[in-house]
C-alpha positions as CSV (number, residue, x, y, z in Angstrom):
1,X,0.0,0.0,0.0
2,X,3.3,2.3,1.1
3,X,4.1,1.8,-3.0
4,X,0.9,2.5,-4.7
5,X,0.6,5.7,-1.6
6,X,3.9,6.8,-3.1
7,X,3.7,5.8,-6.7
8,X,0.4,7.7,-7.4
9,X,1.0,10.8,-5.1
10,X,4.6,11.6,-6.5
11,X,3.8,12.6,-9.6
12,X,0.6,15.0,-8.7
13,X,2.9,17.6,-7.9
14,X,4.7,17.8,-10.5
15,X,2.0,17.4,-12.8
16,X,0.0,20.0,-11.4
17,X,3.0,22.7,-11.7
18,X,3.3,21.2,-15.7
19,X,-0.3,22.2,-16.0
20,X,0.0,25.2,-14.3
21,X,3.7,26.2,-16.2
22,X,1.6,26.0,-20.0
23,X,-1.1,29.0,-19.8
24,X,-0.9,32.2,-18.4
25,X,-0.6,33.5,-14.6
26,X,-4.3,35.0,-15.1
27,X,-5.7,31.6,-16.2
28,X,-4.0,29.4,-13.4
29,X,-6.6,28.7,-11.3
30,X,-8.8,27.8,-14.7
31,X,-6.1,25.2,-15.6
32,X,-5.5,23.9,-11.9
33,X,-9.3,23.2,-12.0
34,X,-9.5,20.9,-15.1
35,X,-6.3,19.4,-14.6
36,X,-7.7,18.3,-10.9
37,X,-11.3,17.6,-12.4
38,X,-9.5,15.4,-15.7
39,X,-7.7,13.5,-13.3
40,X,-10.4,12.7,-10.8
41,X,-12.7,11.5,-13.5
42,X,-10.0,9.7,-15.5
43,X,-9.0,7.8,-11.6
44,X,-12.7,6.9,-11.3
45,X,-13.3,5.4,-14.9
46,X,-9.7,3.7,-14.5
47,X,-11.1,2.4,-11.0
48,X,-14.2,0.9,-12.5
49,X,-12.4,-0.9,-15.5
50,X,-10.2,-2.7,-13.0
51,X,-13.2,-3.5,-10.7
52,X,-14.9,-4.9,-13.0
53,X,-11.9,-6.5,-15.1
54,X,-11.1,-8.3,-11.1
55,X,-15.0,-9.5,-10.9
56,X,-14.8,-11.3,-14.3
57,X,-11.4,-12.9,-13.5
58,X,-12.8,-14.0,-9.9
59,X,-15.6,-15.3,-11.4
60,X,-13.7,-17.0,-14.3
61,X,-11.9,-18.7,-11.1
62,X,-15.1,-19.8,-9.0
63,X,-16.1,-21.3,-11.7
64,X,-13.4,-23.9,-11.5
65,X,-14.5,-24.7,-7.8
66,X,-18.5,-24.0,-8.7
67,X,-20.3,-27.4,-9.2
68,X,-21.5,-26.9,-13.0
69,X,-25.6,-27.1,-11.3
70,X,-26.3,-24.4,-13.0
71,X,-25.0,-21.4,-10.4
72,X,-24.5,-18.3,-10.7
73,X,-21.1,-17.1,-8.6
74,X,-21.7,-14.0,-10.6
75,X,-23.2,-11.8,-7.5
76,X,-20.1,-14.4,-5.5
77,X,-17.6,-12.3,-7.8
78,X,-18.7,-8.8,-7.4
79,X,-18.4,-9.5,-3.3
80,X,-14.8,-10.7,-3.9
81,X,-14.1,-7.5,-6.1
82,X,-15.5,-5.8,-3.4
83,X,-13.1,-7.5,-0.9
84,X,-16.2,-8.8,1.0
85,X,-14.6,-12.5,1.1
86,X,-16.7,-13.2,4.1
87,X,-19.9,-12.1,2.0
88,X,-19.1,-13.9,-0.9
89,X,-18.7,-17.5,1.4
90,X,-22.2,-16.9,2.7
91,X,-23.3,-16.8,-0.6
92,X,-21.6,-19.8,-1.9
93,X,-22.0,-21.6,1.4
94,X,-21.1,-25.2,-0.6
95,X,-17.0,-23.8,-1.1
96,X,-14.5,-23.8,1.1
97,X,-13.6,-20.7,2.6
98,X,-9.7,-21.2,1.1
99,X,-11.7,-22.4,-1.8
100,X,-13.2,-18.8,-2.6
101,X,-9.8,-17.0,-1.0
102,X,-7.8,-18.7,-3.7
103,X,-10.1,-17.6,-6.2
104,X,-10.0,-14.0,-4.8
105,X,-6.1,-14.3,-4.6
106,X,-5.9,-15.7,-8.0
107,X,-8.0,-13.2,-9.7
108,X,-6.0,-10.5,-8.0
109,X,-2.3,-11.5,-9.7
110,X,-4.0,-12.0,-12.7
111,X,-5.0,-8.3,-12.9
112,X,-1.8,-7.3,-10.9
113,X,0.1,-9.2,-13.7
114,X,-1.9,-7.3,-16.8
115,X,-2.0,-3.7,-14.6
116,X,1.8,-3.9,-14.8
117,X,2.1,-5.1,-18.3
118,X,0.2,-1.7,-19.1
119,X,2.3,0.1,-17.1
120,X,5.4,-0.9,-18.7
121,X,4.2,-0.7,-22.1
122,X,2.9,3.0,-21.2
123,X,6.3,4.1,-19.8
124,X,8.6,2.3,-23.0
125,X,6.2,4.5,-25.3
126,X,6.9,7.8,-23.1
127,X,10.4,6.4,-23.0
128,X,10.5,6.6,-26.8
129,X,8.3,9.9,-27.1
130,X,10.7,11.8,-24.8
131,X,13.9,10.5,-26.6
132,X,12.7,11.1,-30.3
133,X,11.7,14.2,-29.2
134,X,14.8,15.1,-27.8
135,X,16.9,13.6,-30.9
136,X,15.6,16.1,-33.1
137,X,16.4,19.3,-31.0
138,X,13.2,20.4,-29.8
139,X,11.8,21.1,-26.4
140,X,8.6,19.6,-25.7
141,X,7.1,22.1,-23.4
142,X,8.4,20.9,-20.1
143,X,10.4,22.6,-17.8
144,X,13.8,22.0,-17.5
């Protein structure tokens, strides 16, 4: 938690001076306000992707622990995306709780696996953005 604390709240800063740095001193607080509002918005859509990317892989999971009767550990999933583990054993109260745990736990490194997969890919392309940019001479608006 320290990491993510750290990893999302560094850059905010310096973000917010970048956005700040661009338009004029009269227009500041303009620019401060739909920087902050873009980035709320963009953290809550971002939020809900990965909720719902974490219920469809814990469900994919349950269903290998499911009997096949016909059940659905949909509503099970959305507990365990939730974090409710507890919620989602009284619903499925045929499992194991390790059963559904595992499930949760497996879902999880899935999406931690894919969620750092994007995140490498994204920083290789700024990576290459930044250098390119750099080869031919120019400055791309940031403050050195």
């Amino acid at each position: 938690m320290f990491l993510i604390g750290v990893g999302t709240g560094l850059p905010w800063g310096l973000m917010d001076g970048l956005s700040v740095s661009v338009v004029p001193k009269e227009r500041a607080g303009m620019a401060t306000g739909i920087f902050g509002t873009t980035r709320v918005a963009g953290e809550g859509v971002a939020l809900a992707i990965v909720n719902a990317v974490l219920a469809g892989l814990a469900k994919n999971r349950l269903t290998v622990f499911a009997p096949q009767g016909g059940l659905d550990v949909g509503p099970v999933a959305q507990k365990l995306a939730m974090g409710d583990v507890h919620g989602a054993a009284a619903l499925l109260p045929n499992l194991a709780l390790y059963e559904i745990q595992e499930s949760y736990s497996a879902a999880f490194q899935h999406l931690c696996d894919v969620l750092i997969a994007i995140t490498l890919v994204a920083a290789f392309i700024i990576f290459a953005l930044l250098r390119s940019d750099g080869a031919t001479g120019r400055r791309s608006g940031i403050m050195a």
